[in-house]
C-alpha positions in Angstrom: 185.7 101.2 101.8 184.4 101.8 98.2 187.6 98.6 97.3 185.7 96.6 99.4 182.2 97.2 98.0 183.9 96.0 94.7 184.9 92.9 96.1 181.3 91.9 97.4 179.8 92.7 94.2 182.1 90.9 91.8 182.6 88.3 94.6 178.5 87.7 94.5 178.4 88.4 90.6 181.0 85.3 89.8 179.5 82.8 92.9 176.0 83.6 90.4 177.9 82.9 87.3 179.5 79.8 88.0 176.4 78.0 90.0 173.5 78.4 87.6 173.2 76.5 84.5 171.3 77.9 81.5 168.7 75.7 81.8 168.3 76.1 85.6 168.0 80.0 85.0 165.3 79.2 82.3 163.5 76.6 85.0 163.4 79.7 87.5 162.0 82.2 84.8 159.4 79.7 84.4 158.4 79.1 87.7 158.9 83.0 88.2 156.3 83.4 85.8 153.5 80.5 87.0 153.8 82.4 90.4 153.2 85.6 89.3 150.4 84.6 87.0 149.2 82.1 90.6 149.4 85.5 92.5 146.9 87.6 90.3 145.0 84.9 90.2 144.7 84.6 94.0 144.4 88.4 93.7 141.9 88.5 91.2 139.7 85.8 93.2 139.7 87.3 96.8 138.6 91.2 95.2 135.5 88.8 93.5 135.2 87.3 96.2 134.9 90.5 98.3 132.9 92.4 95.6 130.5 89.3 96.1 130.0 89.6 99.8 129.2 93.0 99.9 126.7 92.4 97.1 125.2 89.8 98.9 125.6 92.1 102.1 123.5 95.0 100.6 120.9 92.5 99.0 120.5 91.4 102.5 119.7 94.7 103.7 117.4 95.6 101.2 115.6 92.4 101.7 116.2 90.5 104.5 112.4 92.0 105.6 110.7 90.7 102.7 108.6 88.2 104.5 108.0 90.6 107.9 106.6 92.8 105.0 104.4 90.8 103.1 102.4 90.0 106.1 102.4 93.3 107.2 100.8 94.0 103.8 97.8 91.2 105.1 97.1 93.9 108.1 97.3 96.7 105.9 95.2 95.5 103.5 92.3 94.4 106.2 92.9 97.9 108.0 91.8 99.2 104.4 88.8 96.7 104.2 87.4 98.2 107.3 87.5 101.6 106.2 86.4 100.7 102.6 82.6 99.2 103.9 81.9 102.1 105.6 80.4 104.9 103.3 81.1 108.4 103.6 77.6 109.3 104.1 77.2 106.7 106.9 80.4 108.0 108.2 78.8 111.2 108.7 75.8 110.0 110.6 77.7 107.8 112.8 78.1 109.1 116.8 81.3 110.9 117.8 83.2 108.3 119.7 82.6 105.9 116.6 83.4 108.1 114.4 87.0 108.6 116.8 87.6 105.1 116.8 87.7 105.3 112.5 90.0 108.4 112.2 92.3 106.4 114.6 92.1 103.4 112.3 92.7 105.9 109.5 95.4 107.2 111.2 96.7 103.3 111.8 96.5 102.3 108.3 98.2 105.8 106.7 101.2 105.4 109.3 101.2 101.4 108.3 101.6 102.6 104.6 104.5 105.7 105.7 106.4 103.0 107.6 106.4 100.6 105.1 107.6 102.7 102.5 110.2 104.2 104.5 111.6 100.7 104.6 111.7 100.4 100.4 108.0 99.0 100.0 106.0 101.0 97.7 102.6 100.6 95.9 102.7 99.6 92.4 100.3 102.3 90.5 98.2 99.5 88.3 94.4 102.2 87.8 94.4 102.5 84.3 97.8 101.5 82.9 98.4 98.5 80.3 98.6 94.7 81.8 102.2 93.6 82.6 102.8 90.6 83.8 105.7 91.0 85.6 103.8 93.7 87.9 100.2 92.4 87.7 97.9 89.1 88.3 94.9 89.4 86.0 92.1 87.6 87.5 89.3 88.2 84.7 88.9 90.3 81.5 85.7 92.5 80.8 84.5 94.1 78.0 86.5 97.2 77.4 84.0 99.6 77.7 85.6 102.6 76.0 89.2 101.5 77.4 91.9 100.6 75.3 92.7 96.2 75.0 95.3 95.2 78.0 94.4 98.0 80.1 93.9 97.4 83.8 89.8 98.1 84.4 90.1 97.6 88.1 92.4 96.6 90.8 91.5 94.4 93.4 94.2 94.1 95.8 97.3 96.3 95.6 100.0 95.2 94.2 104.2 95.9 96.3 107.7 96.3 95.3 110.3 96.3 98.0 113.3 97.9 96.3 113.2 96.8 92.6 111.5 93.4 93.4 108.3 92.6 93.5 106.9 91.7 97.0 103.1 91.0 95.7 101.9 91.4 92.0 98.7 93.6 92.0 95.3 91.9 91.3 93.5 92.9 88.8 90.9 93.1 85.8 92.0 93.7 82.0 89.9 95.5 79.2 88.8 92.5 76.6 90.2 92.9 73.2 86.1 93.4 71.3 86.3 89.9 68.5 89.0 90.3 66.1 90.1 93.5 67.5 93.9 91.9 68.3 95.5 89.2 70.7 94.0 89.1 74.4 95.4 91.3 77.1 98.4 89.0 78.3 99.6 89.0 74.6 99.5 85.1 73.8 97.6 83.9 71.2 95.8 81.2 72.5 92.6 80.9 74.0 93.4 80.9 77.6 92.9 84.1 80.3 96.0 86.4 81.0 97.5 85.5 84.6 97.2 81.8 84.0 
């Protein structure tokens, strides 16, 4: 048995010999080479390709409620309206089953806000910090009155992230730089208001 394992081998070793040219063994190397290098190619496109669907798979999921939300935040802020032109003192005064009817819109507009940010939407904290104009829209600048130039004075509407993107810039007024005291809040140096 081992005799004829000999046979096949130098049988299939001289058939190899005698039937390929030296420049037909160099034309195989070649193409050899151009389909390995197609192959990782192929490779190297289908894992970008999958790395790219299931980036655009968990971008979907983090915002595929982006618009649902920013209405919601319409309700949210009008729930907040409601409560906000009631004073505490006339809360006080007002008769029992009013004053029922305003804990439950309380109640309404703090589970609106719990939901909402259990679904990735969060408040951006603008009271008091310096103007950014990635997170904020100013709308006017006032005098400064003791507070530092580019702070935020007062916010008038809330401003939302969902995730790390902004869903709604927050609203608000910035501390004017007193006359010569430095550029204006937005940090350009012309004339012009920041936000615009």
């Amino acid at each position: 048995m081992a005799d004829n394992d000999n046979q096949i081998e130098t049988g299939t070793g001289a058939e190899n010999g005698a039937g390929v040219q030296p420049d037909e063994l160099s034309a195989l190397r070649t193409e050899i080479a151009e389909l390995k290098e197609r192959l990782l190619r192929a490779l190297a496109d289908a894992e970008n390709t999958r790395r790219r669907a299931e980036r655009e798979r968990i971008e979907a999921s983090q915002y595929a409620m982006t618009r649902f939300a920013r209405d919601m935040l319409h309700v949210s802020d009008n729930l907040r309206r409601a409560l906000s032109h009631l004073s505490p003192e006339v809360q006080a005064e007002v008769p029992s089953d009013v004053r029922g009817v305003l804990e439950g819109v309380e109640a309404t507009e703090r589970e609106l806000a719990a939901t909402l940010e259990r679904h990735g939407v969060r408040a951006i904290e603008a009271e008091g910090a310096k103007f950014d104009p990635h997170l904020h829209q100013a709308i006017a600048e006032v005098p400064a009155d003791g507070k530092a130039a580019g702070s935020i004075v007062n916010v008038v509407q809330t401003g939302y992230v969902i995730a790390d993107r902004l869903l709604r810039p927050a609203m608000v007024t910035v501390a004017r730089a007193a006359d010569g005291d430095g550029p204006p809040a937005d940090g350009s140096s012309g004339q012009s208001r920041p936000g615009q």
